[in-house]
DRENBA-165845 format. One line per field, with one value per residue (C-alpha): residue number from 1; residue in three letters; x, y, z. Coordinates in steps of 0.02 Angstrom, whole numbers, padded with zeros to 5 digits. Layout:
# residues N
seq (NUM; ...);
type (ALA; ...);
east (X; ...);
north (Y; ...);
up (Z; ...);
//
This chain:
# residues 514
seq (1; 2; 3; 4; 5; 6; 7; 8; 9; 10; 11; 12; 13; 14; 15; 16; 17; 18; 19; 20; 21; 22; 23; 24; 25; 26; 27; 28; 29; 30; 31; 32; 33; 34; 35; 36; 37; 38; 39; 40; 41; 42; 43; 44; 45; 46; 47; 48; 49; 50; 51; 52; 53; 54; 55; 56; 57; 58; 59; 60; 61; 62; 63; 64; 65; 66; 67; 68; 69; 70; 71; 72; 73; 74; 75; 76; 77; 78; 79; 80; 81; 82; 83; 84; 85; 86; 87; 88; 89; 90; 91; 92; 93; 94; 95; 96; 97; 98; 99; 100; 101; 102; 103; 104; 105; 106; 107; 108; 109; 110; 111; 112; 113; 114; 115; 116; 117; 118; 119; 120; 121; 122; 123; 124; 125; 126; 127; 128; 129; 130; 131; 132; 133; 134; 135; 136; 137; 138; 139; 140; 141; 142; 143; 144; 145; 146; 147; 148; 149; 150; 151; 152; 153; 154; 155; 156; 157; 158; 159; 160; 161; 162; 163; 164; 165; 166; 167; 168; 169; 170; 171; 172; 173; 174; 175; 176; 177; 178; 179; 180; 181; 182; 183; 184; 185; 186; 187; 188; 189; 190; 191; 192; 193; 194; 195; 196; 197; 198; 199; 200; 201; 202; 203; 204; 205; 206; 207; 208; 209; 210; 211; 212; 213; 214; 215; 216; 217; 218; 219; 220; 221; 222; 223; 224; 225; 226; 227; 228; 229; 230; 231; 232; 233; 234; 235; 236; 237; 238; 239; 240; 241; 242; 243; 244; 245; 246; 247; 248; 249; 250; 251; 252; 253; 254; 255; 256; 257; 258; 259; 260; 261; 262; 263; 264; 265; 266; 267; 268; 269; 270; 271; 272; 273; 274; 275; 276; 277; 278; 279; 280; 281; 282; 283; 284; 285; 286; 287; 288; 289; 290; 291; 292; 293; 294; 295; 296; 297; 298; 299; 300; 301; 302; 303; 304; 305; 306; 307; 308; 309; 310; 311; 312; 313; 314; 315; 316; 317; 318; 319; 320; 321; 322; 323; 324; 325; 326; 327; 328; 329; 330; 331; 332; 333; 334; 335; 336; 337; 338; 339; 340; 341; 342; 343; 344; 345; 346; 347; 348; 349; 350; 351; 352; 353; 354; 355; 356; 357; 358; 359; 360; 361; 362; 363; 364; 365; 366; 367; 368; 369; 370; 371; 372; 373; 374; 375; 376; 377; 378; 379; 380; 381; 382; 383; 384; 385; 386; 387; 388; 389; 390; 391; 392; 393; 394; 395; 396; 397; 398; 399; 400; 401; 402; 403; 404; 405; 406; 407; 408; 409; 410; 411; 412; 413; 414; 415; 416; 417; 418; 419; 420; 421; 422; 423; 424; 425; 426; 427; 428; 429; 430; 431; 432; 433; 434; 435; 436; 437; 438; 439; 440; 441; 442; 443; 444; 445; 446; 447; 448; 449; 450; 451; 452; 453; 454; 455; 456; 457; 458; 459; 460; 461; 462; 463; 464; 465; 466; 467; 468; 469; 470; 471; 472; 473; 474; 475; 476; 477; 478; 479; 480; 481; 482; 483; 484; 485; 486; 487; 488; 489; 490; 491; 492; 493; 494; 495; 496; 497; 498; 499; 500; 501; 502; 503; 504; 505; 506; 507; 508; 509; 510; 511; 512; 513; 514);
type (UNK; UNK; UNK; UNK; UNK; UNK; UNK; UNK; UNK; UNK; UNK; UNK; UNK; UNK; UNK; UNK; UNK; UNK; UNK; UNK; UNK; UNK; UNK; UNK; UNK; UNK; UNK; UNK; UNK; UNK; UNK; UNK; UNK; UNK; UNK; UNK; UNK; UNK; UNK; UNK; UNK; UNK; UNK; UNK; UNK; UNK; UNK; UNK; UNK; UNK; UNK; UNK; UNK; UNK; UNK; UNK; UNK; UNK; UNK; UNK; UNK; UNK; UNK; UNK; UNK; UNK; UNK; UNK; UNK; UNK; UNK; UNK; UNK; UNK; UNK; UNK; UNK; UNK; UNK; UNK; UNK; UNK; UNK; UNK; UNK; UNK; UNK; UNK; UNK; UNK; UNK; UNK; UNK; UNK; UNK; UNK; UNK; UNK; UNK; UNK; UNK; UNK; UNK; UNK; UNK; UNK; UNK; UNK; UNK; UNK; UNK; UNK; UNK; UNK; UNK; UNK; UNK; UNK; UNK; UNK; UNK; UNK; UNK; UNK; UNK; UNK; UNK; UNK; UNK; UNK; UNK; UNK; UNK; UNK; UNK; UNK; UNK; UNK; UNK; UNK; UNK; UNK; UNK; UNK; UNK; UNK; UNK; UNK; UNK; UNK; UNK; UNK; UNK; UNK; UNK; UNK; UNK; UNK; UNK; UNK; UNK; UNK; UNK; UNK; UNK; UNK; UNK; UNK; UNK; UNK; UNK; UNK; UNK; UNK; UNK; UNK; UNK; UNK; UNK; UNK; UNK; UNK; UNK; UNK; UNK; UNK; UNK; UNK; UNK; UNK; UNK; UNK; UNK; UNK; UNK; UNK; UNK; UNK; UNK; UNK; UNK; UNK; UNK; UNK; UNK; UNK; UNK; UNK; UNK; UNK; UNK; UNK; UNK; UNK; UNK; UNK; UNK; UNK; UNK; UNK; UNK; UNK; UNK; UNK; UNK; UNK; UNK; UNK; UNK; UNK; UNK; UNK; UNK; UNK; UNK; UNK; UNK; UNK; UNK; UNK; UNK; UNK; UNK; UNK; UNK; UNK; UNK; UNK; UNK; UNK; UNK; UNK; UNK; UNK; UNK; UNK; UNK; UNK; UNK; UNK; UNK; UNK; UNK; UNK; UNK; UNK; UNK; UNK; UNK; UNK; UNK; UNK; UNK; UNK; UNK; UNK; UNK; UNK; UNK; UNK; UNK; UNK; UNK; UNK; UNK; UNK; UNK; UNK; UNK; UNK; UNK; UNK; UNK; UNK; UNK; UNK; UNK; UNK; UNK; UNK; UNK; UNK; UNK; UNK; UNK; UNK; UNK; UNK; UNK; UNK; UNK; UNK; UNK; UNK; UNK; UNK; UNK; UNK; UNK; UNK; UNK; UNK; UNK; UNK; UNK; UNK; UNK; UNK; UNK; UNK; UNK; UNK; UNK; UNK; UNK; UNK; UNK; UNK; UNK; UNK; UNK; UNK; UNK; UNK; UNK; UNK; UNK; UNK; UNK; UNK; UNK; UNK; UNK; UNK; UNK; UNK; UNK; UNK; UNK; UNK; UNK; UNK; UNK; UNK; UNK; UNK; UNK; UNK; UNK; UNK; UNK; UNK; UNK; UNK; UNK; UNK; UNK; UNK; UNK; UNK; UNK; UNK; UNK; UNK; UNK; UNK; UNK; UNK; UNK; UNK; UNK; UNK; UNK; UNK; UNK; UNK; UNK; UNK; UNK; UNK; UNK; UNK; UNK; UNK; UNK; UNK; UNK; UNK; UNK; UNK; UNK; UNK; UNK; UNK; UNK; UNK; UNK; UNK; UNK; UNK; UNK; UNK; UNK; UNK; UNK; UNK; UNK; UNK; UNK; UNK; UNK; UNK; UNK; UNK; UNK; UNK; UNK; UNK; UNK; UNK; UNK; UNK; UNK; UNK; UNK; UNK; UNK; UNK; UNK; UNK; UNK; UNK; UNK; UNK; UNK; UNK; UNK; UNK; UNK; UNK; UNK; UNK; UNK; UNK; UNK; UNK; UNK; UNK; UNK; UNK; UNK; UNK; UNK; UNK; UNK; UNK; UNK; UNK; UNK; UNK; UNK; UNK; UNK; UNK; UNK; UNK; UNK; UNK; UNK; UNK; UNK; UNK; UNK; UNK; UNK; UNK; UNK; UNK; UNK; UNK; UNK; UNK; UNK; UNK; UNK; UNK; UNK; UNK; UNK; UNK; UNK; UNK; UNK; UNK);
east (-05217; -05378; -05308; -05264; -05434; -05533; -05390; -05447; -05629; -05608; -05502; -05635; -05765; -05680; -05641; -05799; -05861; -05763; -05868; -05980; -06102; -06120; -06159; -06266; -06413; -06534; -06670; -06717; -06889; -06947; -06931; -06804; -06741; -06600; -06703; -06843; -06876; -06792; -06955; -07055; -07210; -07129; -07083; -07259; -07318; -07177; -07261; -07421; -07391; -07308; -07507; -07544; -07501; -07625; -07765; -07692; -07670; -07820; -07876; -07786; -07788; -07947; -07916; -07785; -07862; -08038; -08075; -07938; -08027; -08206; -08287; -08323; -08294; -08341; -08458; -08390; -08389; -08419; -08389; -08249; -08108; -07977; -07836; -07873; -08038; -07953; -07802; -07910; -08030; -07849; -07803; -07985; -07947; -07768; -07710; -07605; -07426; -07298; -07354; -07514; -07545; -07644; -07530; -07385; -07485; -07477; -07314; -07271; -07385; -07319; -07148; -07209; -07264; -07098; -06990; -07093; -07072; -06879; -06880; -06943; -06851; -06673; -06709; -06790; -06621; -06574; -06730; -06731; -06899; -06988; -06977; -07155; -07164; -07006; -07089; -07264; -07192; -07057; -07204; -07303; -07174; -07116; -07310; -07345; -07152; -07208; -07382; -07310; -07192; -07301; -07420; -07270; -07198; -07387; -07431; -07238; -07138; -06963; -06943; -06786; -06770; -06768; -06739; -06650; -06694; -06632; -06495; -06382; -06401; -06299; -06400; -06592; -06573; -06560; -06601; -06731; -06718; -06786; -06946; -06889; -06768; -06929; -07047; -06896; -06894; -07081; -07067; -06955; -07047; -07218; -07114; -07042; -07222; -07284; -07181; -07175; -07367; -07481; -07663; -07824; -07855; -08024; -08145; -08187; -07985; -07876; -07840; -07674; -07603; -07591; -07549; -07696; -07649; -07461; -07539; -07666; -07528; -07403; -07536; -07594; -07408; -07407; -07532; -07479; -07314; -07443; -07351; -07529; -07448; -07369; -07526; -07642; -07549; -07541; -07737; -07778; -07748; -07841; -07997; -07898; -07857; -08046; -08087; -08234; -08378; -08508; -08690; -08728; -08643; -08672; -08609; -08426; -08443; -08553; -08476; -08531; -08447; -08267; -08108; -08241; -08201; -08208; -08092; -07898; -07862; -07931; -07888; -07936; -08034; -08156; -08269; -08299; -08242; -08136; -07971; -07884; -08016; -07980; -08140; -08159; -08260; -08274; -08468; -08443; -08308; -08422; -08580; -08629; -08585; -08732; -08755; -08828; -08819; -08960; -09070; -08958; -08822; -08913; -08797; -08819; -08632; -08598; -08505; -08463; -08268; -08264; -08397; -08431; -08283; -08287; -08449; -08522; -08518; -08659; -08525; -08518; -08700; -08760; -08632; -08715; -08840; -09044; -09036; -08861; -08913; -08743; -08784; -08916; -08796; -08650; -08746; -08902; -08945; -08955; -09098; -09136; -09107; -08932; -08946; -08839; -08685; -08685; -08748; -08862; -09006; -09043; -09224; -09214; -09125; -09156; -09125; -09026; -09128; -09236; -09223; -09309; -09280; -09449; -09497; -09395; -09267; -09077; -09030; -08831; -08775; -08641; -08547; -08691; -08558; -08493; -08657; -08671; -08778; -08777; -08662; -08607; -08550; -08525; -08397; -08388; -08403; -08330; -08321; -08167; -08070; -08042; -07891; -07920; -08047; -08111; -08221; -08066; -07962; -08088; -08092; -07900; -07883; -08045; -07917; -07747; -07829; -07911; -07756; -07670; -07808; -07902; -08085; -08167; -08094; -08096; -08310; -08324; -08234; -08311; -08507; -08475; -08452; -08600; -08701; -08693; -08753; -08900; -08862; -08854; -08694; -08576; -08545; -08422; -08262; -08170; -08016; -08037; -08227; -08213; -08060; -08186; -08316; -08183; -08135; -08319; -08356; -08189; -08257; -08433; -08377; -08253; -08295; -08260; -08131; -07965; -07928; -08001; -07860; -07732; -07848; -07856; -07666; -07615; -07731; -07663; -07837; -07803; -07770; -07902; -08042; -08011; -08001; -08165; -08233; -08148; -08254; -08412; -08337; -08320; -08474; -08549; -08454; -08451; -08300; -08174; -07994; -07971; -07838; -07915; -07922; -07757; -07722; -07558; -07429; -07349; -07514; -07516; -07412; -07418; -07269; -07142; -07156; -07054; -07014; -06954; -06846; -06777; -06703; -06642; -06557; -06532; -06711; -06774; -06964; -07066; -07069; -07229; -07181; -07090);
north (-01947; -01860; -01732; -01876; -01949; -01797; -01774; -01949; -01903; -01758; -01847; -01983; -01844; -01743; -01930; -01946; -01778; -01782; -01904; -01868; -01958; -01860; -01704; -01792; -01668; -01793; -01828; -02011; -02001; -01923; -01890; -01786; -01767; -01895; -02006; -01969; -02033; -02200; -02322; -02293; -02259; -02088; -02044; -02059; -01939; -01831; -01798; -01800; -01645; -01553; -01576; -01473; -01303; -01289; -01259; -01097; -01073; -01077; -00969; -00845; -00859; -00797; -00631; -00614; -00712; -00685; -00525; -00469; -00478; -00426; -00586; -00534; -00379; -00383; -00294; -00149; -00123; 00044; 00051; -00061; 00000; -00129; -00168; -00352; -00303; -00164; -00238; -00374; -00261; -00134; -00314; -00290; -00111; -00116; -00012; -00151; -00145; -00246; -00262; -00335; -00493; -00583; -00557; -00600; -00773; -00820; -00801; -00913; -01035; -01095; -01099; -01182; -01319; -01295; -01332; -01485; -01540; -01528; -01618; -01786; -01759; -01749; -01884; -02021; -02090; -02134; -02252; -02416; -02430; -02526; -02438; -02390; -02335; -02210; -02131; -02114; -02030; -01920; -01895; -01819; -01720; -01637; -01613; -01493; -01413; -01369; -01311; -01213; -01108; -01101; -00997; -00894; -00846; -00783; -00691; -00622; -00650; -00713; -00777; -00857; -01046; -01182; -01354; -01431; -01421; -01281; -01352; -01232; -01012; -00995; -01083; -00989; -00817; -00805; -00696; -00695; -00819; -00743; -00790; -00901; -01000; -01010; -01097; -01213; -01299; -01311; -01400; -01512; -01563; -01582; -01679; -01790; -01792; -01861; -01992; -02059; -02041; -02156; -02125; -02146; -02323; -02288; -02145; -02095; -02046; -02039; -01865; -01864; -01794; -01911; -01933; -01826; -01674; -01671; -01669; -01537; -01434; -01431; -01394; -01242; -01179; -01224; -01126; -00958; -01000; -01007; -01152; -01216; -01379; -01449; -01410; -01485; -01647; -01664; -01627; -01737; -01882; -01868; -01948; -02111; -02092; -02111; -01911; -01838; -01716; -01757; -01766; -01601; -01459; -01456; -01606; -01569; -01496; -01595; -01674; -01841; -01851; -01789; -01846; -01875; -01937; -01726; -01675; -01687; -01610; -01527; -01498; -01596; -01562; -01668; -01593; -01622; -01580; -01741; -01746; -01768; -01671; -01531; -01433; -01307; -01146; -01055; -01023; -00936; -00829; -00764; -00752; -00569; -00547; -00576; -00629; -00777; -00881; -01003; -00974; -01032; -01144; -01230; -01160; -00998; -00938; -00762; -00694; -00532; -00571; -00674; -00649; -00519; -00575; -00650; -00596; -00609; -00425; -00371; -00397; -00577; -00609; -00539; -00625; -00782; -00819; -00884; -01029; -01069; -01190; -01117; -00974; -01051; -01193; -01075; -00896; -00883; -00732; -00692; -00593; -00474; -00290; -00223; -00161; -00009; -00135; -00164; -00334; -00437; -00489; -00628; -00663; -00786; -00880; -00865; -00901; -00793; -00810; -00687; -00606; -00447; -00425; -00393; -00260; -00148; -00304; -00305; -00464; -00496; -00622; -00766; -00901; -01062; -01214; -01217; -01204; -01398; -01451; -01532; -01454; -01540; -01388; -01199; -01138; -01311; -01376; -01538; -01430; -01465; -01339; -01376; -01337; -01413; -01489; -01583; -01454; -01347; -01464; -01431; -01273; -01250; -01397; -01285; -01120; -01199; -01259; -01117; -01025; -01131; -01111; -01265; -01207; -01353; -01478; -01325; -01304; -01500; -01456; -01293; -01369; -01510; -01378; -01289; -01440; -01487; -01312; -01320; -01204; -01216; -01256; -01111; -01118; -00970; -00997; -00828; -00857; -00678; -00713; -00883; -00837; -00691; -00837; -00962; -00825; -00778; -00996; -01007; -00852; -00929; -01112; -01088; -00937; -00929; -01073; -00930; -00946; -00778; -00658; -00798; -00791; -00606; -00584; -00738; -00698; -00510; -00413; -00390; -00202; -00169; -00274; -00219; -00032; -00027; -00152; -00002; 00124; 00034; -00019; 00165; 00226; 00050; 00049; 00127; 00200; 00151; 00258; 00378; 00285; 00128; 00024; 00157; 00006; -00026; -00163; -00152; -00205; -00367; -00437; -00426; -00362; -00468; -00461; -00313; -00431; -00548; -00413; -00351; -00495; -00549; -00383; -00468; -00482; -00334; -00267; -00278; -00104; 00027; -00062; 00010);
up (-05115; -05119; -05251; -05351; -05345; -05401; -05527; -05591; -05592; -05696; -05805; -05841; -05861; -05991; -06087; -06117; -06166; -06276; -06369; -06515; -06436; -06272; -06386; -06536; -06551; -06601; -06521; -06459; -06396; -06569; -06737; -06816; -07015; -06958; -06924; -07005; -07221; -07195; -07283; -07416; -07279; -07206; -07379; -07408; -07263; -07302; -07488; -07413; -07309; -07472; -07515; -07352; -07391; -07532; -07402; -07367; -07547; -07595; -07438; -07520; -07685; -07736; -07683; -07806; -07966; -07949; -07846; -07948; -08101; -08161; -08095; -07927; -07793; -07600; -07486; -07405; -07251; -07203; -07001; -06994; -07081; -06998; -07088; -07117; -07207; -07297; -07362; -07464; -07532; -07589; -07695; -07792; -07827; -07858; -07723; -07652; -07586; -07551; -07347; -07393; -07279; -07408; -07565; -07454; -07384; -07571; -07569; -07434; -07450; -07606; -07559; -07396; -07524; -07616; -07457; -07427; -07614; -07595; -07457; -07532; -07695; -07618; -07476; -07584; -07663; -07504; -07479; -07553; -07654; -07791; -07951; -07943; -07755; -07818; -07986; -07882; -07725; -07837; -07985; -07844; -07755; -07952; -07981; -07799; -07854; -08040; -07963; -07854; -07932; -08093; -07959; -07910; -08068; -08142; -08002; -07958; -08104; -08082; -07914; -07811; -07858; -07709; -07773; -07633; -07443; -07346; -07221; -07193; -07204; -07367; -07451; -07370; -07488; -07674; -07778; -07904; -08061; -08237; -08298; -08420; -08303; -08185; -08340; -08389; -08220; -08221; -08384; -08315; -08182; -08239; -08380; -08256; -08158; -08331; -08354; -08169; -08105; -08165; -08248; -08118; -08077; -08061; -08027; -07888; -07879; -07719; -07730; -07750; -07916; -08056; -08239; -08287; -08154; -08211; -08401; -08369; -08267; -08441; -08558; -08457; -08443; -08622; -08662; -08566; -08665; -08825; -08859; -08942; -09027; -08869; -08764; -08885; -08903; -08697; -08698; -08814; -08712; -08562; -08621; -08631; -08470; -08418; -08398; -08454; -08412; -08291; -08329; -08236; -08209; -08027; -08027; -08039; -07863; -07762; -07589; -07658; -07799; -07747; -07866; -08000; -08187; -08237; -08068; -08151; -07976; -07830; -07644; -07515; -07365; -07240; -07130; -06962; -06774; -06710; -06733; -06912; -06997; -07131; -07154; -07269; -07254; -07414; -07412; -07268; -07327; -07464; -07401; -07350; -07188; -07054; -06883; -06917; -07110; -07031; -07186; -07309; -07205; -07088; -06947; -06826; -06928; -06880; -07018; -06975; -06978; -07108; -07247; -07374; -07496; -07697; -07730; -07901; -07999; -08115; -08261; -08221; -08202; -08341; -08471; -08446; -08595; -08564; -08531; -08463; -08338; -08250; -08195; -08081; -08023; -07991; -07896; -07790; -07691; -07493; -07479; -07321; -07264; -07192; -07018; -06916; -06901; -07095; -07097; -07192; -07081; -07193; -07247; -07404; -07498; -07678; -07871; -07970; -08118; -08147; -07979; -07929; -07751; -07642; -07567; -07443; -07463; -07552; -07638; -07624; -07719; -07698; -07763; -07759; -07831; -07636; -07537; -07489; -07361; -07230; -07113; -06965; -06882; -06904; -07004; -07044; -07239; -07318; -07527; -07622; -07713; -07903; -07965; -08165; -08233; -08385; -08453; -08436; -08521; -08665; -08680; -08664; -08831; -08918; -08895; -08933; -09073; -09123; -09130; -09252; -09381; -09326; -09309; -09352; -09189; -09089; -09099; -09070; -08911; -08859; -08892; -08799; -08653; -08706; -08738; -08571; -08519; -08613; -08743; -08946; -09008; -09088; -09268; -09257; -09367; -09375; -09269; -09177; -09160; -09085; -08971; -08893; -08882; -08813; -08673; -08630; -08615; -08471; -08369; -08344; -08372; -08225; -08133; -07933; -07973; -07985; -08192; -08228; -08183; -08251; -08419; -08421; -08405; -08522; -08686; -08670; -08619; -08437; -08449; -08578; -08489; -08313; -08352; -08434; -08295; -08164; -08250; -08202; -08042; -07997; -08028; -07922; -07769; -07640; -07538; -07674; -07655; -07765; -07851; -07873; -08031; -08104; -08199; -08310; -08345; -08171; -08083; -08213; -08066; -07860; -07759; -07695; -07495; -07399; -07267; -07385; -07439; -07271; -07232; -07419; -07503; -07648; -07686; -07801; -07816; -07952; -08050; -07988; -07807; -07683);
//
């Protein structure tokens, strides 16, 4: 009888077992993707943390577009030769490889945003939404997609192409689309951002992309397609949309005046130490490195780890004309004396213009248009990045229209963007002339905003401008390899990540990368 009983026991046990149920892997207590993107309000969060990866982006990405170029360098740092200080400064001199850290966060953060994306854009037909709740969540999803891969495929060329969520190993290792296929599924999501997202409601803007962004993002793929016609009718209709310049320059970057009528887009951060705060530090990444930043900041910031980087060359500084009221808004100058650790014991804080540095003191200077003050806390700064603005919308329209023969529209343009700088307006109507003036007006228009490598590399002149810039570098700098600034086509783009390729075979390298 007994033996019967436990016979009947494990009988019952194995009955139910057996049911789906008892194994389901989904959590109760918390959410889980089979749960999760059910109403339009997780949709929304869910497209809202494809915003997200940006921030590391951008923490990134001016190693590789501006320090890059011949806008800015960084101060060496002679008795620490760690490997996190000297893989950033091998990116400025073009000794990089395809291990470097900072190259390779590029890399994944924009296909962190990219996985995000996906996510939203193959969930949301399964959510029952208003027709406008659908284009605006989808419109911004396409928008961070198109972004994000129109980053990749500059800096790495032809890259694998995710466009549905990862759920299964098959599907987690492609290999590498041309460039070509890359730019037509840009095009057709900005196209589709276009159509869905709607124009600012009103300035000061939300922050989240919008007509304008998705607009601005096609014409500047149209233009590195020099597809001028298409990119000129897209610019052309911002300024319906309610976009225009600021008064000031300075303007466009105050903490005040965030999402502004001139911001088409820009990253978002808040400062602060409570909990749900996203503060930026970018002044004190290119500061020189001190103990203490307490003359400029505010704050006892010891940036020994962390400053030293994107700091303004000679080149840069002295392309600006008199009287560019720009150069004063965007540089200023950390004045003091360098001590037996190699840092900046920081005296003054002074103008750029005209500067002559006082006696038995170095001036070292740095990017002013994110110096913002207060700050509530060290380390601690509420700047936004911009990705596009206005006065770059102009100046793209002055060149696409300059290149179809069109110098007349394309000085209205261009002197509006000089007007505003205090300058005299150019009357220059030779098409090679004015396209040398239009690419001088984008490097100090937009410097220390990541454009000038893109610029360099789209017009053509990359290898030409940065090998005569290397020349001057080398006889500046000191400690630079020997190989550094051996410049050709190969270095016009970074190397895809080895660990990338370790675990994906089918992933080539770039050629001149190993």
């Amino acid at each position: 009888m007994k033996r019967i009983y436990i016979f009947s026991i494990l009988l019952a046990f194995t009955a139910v077992s057996c049911k789906k149920s008892f194994i389901d892997l989904t959590p109760l207590d918390s959410n889980s993707p089979v749960t999760f993107f059910k109403t339009e309000a997780q949709l929304r969060q869910a497209v809202t943390a494809a915003y997200v990866p940006l921030r590391d982006l951008e923490n990134n990405d001016y190693f590789l577009c501006e320090m890059r170029s011949d806008n800015t360098h960084y101060q060496t740092y002679a008795s620490n030769r760690g490997t996190a200080y000297v893989q950033r400064e091998n990116i400025s001199d073009f000794v990089d490889d395809p291990t470097n850290t900072y190259t390779n966060n590029e890399y994944f953060a924009c296909y962190t945003g990219i996985s995000r994306a996906n996510i939203v854009i193959g969930r949301i037909g399964d959510v029952t939404l208003t027709a406008a709740a659908k284009n605006d969540i989808d419109g911004q999803a396409k928008f961070l997609r198109a972004f994000n891969y129109f980053k990749l495929v500059r800096l790495f060329g032809g890259v694998p192409l995710y466009l549905k969520e990862v759920d299964k190993a098959a599907d987690a290792f492609l290999s590498r689309s041309t460039v070509d296929q890359v730019y037509t599924q840009i095009v057709s999501d900005a196209t589709d951002a276009i159509n869905e997202l709607a124009a600012p409601a009103k300035f000061p803007q939300t922050g989240q992309a919008t007509k304008g962004s998705a607009t601005m993002l096609l014409a500047d793929v149209y233009m590195t397609q020099k597809k001028y016609p298409e990119a000129e009718a897209l610019l052309t209709t911002l300024s319906a949309m309610g976009y225009g310049l600021n008064a000031n320059y300075a303007d466009a970057f105050l903490t005040t005046n965030k999402n502004s009528k001139e911001s088409l887009f820009e990253v978002q951060y808040l400062e602060g130490t409570a909990a749900g705060t996203q503060p930026s530090n970018f002044i004190y990444q290119f500061l020189p490195r001190a103990s203490t930043t307490i003359v400029i900041t505010g704050t006892t910031t010891n940036t020994s780890a962390i400053g030293g980087w994107n700091t303004p060359t000679k080149d840069l500084i002295s392309s600006y004309e008199a009287g560019d009221k720009r150069l004063d808004a965007s540089i200023a100058v950390a004045e003091g004396a360098y001590n037996a650790s190699d840092l900046l014991a920081i005296s003054a804080n002074k103008s750029i213009v005209g500067y002559t540095p006082a006696a038995g003191k170095i001036g070292v200077p740095y990017p002013k248009k994110y110096l913002h003050l207060p700050h509530v806390a060290t380390n601690n700064t509420n700047d936004d990045w911009p990705i596009y603005r206005y006065a770059d919308a102009l100046l793209l329209l002055a060149e696409a229209q300059n290149e179809q023969g069109k110098s007349g529209p394309a000085l209205i343009n261009l002197n509006l963007v000089r007007a505003r700088a205090g300058l005299v307006a150019s009357t220059e109507t030779d098409q090679a002339n004015l396209r040398a003036v239009l690419a001088h007006e984008r490097r100090v228009e937009l410097a220390f905003e990541n454009h000038r490598w893109h610029d360099l590399v789209r017009t053509g002149t990359a290898v030409t401008v940065m090998t005569a810039y290397g020349i001057m570098a080398k006889a500046t700098y000191n400690l630079l390899p020997s190989n550094a600034f051996t410049i050709s086509d190969n270095k016009l783009l970074f190397p895809i990540p080895q660990s990338e390729r370790e675990v994906n075979p089918d992933l080539t390298q770039n050629p001149g990368y190993f």
